[in-house]
C-alpha positions as CSV (number, residue, x, y, z in Angstrom):
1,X,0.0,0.0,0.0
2,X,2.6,2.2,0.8
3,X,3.5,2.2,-3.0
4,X,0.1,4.2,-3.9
5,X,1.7,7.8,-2.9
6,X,5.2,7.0,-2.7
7,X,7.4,10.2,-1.8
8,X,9.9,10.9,-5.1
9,X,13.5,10.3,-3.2
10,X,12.2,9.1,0.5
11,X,13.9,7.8,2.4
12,X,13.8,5.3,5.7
13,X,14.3,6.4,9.3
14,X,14.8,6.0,12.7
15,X,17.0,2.4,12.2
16,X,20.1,3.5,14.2
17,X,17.8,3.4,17.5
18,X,16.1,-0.1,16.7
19,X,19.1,-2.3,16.4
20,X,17.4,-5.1,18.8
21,X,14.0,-4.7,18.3
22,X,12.1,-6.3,15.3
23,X,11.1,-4.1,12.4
24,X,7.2,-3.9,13.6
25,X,8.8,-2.9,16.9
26,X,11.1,-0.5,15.9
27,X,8.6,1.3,13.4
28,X,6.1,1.6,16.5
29,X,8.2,3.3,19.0
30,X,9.9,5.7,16.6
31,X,6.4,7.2,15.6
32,X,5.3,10.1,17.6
33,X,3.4,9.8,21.0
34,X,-0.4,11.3,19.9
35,X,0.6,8.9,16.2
36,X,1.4,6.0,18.3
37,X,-1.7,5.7,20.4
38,X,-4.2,7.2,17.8
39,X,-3.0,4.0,15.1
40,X,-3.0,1.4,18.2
41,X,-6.2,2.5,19.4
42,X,-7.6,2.1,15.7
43,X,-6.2,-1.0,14.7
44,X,-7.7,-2.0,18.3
45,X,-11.4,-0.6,17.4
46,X,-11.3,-3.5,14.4
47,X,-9.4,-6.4,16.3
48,X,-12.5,-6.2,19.1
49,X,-15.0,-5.7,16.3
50,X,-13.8,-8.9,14.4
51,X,-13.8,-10.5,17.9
52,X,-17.5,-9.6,18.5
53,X,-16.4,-8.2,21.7
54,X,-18.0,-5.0,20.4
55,X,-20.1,-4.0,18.1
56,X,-20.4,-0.8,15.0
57,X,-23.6,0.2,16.4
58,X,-21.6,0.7,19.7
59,X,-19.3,3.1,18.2
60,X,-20.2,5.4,15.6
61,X,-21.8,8.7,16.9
62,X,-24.9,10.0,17.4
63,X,-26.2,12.9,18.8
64,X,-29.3,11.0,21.1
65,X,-27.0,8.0,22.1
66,X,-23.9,10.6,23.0
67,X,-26.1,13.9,25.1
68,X,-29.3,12.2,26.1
69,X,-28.3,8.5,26.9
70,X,-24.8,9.6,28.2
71,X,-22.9,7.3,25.9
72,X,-20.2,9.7,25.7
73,X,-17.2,7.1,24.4
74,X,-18.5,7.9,21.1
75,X,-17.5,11.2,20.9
76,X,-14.2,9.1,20.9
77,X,-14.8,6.0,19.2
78,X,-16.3,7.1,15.8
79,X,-12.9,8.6,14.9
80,X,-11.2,5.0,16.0
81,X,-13.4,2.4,14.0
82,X,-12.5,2.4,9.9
83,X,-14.2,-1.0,9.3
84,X,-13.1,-4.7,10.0
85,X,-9.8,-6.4,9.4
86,X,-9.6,-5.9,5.7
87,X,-7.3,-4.4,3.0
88,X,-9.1,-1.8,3.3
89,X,-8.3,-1.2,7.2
90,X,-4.8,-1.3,6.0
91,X,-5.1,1.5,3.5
92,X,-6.6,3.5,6.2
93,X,-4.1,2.6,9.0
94,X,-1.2,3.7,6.6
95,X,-2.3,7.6,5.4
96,X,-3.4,7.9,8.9
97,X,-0.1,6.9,10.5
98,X,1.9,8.7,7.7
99,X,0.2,12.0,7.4
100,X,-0.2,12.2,10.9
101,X,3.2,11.4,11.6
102,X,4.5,14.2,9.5
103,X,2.2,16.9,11.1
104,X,3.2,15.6,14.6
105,X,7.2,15.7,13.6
106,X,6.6,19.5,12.2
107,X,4.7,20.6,15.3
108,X,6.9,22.4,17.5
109,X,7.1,24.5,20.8
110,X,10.0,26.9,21.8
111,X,12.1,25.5,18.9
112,X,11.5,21.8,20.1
113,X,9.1,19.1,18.9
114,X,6.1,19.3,21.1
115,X,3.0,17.0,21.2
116,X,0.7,19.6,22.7
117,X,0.4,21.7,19.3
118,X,-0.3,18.5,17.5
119,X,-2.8,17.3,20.0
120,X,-4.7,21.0,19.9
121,X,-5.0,20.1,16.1
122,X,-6.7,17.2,17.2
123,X,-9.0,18.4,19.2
124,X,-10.0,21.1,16.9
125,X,-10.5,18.7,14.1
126,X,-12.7,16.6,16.0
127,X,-15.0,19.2,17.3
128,X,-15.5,20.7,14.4
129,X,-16.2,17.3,12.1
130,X,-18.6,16.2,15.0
131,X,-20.4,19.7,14.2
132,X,-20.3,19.1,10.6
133,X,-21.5,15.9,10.6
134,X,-25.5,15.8,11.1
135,X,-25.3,17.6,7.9
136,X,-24.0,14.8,6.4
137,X,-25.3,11.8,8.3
138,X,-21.7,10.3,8.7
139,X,-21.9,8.1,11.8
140,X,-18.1,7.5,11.4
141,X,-15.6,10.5,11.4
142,X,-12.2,9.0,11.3
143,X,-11.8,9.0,7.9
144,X,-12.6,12.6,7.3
145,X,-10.6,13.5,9.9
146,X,-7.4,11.7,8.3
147,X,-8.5,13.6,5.6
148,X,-8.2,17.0,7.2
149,X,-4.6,16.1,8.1
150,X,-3.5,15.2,4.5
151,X,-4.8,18.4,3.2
152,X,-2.9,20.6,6.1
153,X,0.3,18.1,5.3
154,X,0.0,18.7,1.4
155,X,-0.8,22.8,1.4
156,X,2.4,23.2,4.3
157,X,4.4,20.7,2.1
158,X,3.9,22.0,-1.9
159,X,6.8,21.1,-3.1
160,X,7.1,17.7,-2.3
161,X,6.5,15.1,-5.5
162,X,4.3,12.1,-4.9
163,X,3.6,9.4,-7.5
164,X,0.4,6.9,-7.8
165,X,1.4,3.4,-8.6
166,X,4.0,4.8,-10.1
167,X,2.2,5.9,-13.0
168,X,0.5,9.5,-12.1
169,X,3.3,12.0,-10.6
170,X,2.3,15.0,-8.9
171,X,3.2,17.2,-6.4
172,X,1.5,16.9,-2.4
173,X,-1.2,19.8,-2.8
174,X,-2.9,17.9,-5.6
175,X,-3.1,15.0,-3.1
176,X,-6.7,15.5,-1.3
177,X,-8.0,15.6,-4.7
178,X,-6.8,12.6,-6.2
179,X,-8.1,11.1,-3.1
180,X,-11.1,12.4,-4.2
181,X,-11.1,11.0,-7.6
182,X,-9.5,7.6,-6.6
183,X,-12.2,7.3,-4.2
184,X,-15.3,8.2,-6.9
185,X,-13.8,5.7,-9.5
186,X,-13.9,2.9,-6.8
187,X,-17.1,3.5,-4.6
188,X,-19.1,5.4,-7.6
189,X,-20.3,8.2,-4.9
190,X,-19.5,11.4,-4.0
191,X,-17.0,11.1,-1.3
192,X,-18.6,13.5,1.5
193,X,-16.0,12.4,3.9
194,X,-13.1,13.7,2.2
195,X,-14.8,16.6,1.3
196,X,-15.5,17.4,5.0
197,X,-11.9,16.5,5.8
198,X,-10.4,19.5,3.4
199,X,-13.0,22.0,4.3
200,X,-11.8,21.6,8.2
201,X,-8.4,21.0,7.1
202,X,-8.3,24.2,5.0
203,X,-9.9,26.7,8.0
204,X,-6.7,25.4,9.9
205,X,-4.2,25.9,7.4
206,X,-5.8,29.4,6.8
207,X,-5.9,30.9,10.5
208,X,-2.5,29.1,10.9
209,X,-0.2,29.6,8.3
210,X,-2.1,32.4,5.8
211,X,-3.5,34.5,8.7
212,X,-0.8,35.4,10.6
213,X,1.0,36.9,7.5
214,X,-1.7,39.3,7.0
215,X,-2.3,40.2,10.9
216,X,0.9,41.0,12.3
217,X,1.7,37.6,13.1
218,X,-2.1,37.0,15.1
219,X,-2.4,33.0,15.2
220,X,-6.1,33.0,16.1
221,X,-5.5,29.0,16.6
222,X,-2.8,28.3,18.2
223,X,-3.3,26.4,21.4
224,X,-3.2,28.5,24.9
225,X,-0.7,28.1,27.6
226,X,-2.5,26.3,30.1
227,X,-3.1,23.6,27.0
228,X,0.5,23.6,26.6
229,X,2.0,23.3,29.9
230,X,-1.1,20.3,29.9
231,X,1.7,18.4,27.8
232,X,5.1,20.6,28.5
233,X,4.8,21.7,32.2
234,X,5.6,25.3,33.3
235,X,9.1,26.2,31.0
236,X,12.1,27.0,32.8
237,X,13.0,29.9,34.0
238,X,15.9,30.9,32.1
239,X,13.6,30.1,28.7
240,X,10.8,32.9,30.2
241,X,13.7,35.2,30.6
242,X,14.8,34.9,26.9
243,X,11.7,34.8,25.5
244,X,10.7,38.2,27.6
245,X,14.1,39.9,26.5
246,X,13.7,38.8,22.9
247,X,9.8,40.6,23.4
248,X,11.5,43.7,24.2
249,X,13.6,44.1,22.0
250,X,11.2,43.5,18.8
251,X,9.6,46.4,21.1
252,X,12.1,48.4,21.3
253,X,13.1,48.4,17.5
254,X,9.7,49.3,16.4
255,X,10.0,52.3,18.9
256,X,12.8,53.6,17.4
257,X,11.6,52.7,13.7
258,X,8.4,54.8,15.0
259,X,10.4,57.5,15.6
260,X,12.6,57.7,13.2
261,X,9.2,57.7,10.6
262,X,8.5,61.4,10.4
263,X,12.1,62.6,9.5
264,X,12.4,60.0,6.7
265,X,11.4,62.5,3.0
C-alpha cells in the first residue's frame, strides 16, 4: 500500500535506535506519542470488532445515544473504528499513520518538537467534524478526519512530488484531490468524507499559516498556555527570561523605527 503515494526520493528512518528490536517494533516506538496511540487505538477498534467483543452500532456517533443517553465514548470512538480487518483497514491505517506522523514531527514549541500543538489540532478537528457531521449523516468520522490532516500536510508541504502506482506524478497539494477522484472511481459516490476533511483541514491551514501573515503575526488558533504546559509543564525559567528579553527588543526596535518615521522625506 505504501506504494500508492510514494514520496519521489524518500527515504527510511529512525534504524540507528532499533538495532534489537524487530522491524514492527522498531517502526512503533519511533512514531510520535499522539501517532502512536491514535493508530494502536484504531487497529484495536477492528481487532475487538472482528472478535464480537463489540459492536459498529456501539461506536459510531450519534447525537441522542452521546447527550441524552450519556454514551459519551462515542465522541471518541467514531474517529477510532474504519471498518473490520480488511485491505481496506490497511489502506486507512497507513495515510493515517503517515500524514499524521509528519504533522506531529513539524509541530513544535519553543524551537523543540512538542505534542501539545499537535494534540490541539486534534481536538480542533474533532470538534469541528462532530459539528459538521449531522449535515451529512456520517456516523463515522475518522476517515474525514485523516483527511483534514493530508490536506494541512500537502498545502504546508507544496513542493514535495508524490507518484500513484508509479504511474500518475504530482506534487503533495494535488493529493486531497486525487483522493477524491480515486475514491469516486472505486465507490461510484460522491466522497462526503473527504470533502469534509479538506473544508476543516483548510480553515486550519488558513488561521495558521495564511492568517498570521496578514495580521501581524495574530495565530487565532494556536493552542493556549494552560493547553500547553497540559503536555510541557511550566518552562524553565531561564527560557521565560529569553523569551521576555527577545519581546523587548522586537519592542524596542519598532520604537525607534516609529520615531525615526516622520524625518524620513
Amino acid at each position: 500500500m505504501a506504494d500508492f503515494f510514494a514520496r519521489d526520493g524518500a527515504g527510511g528512518g529512525g534504524a540507528a535506535g532499533g538495532a534489537h528490536h524487530f522491524p514492527l517494533e522498531t517502526w512503533f516506538y519511533d512514531l510520535p506519542v499522539c501517532t502512536r496511540w491514535w493508530t494502536t487505538a484504531t487497529v484495536a477498534a477492528s481487532i475487538l470488532v472482528q472478535c464480537h467483543i463489540v459492536t459498529p452500532f456501539q461506536l459510531f456517533y450519534s447525537f441522542r445515544a452521546v447527550f441524552i443517553k450519556g454514551q459519551y465514548w462515542r465522541l471518541l470512538t467514531t474517529f477510532l473504528y474504519f471498518g473490520p480487518l480488511s485491505l481496506d483497514l490497511l489502506f486507512h491505517v497507513f495515510f493515517l499513520q503517515r500524514y499524521s506522523r509528519l504533522l506531529e514531527e513539524s509541530s513544535s514549541s519553543r524551537g523543540r518538537q512538542s505534542p501539545a500543538y499537535f494534540a490541539w489540532l486534534l481536538l480542533y478537528a474533532t470538534v469541528s467534524l462532530i459539528l459538521l457531521s449531522p449535515l451529512v449523516s456520517m456516523p463515522f468520522l475518522g476517515s474525514p478526519l485523516s483527511s483534514s490532516l493530508v490536506y494541512i500536510w500537502s498545502r504546508r508541504d507544496p513542493d514535495t512530488r508524490l507518484s500513484f502506482l508509479g504511474l500518475l506524478v504530482f506534487t503533495a497539494p494535488y493529493l486531497p484531490w486525487v483522493l477524491m477522484g480515486f475514491s469516486l472511481l472505486l465507490h461510484g459516490s460522491i466522497p462526503k468524507d473527504e470533502i469534509m476533511g479538506v473544508i476543516v483541514g483548510h480553515v486550519w491551514y488558513f488561521f495558521s499559516d495564511v492568517y498570521p501573515s496578514l495580521h501581524n503575526g495574530i495565530r487565532p488558533l494556536d493552542p493556549p498556555g494552560w493547553w500547553i504546559r497540559l503536555f510541557e509543564g511550566r518552562p524553565p525559567a531561564d527560557e521565560d527570561v529569553v523569551e521576555a528579553a527577545a519581546t523587548q527588543a522586537v519592542a524596542i526596535d519598532q520604537d525607534i523605527v516609529a520615531a525615526a518615521a516622520p524625518e524620513v522625506r
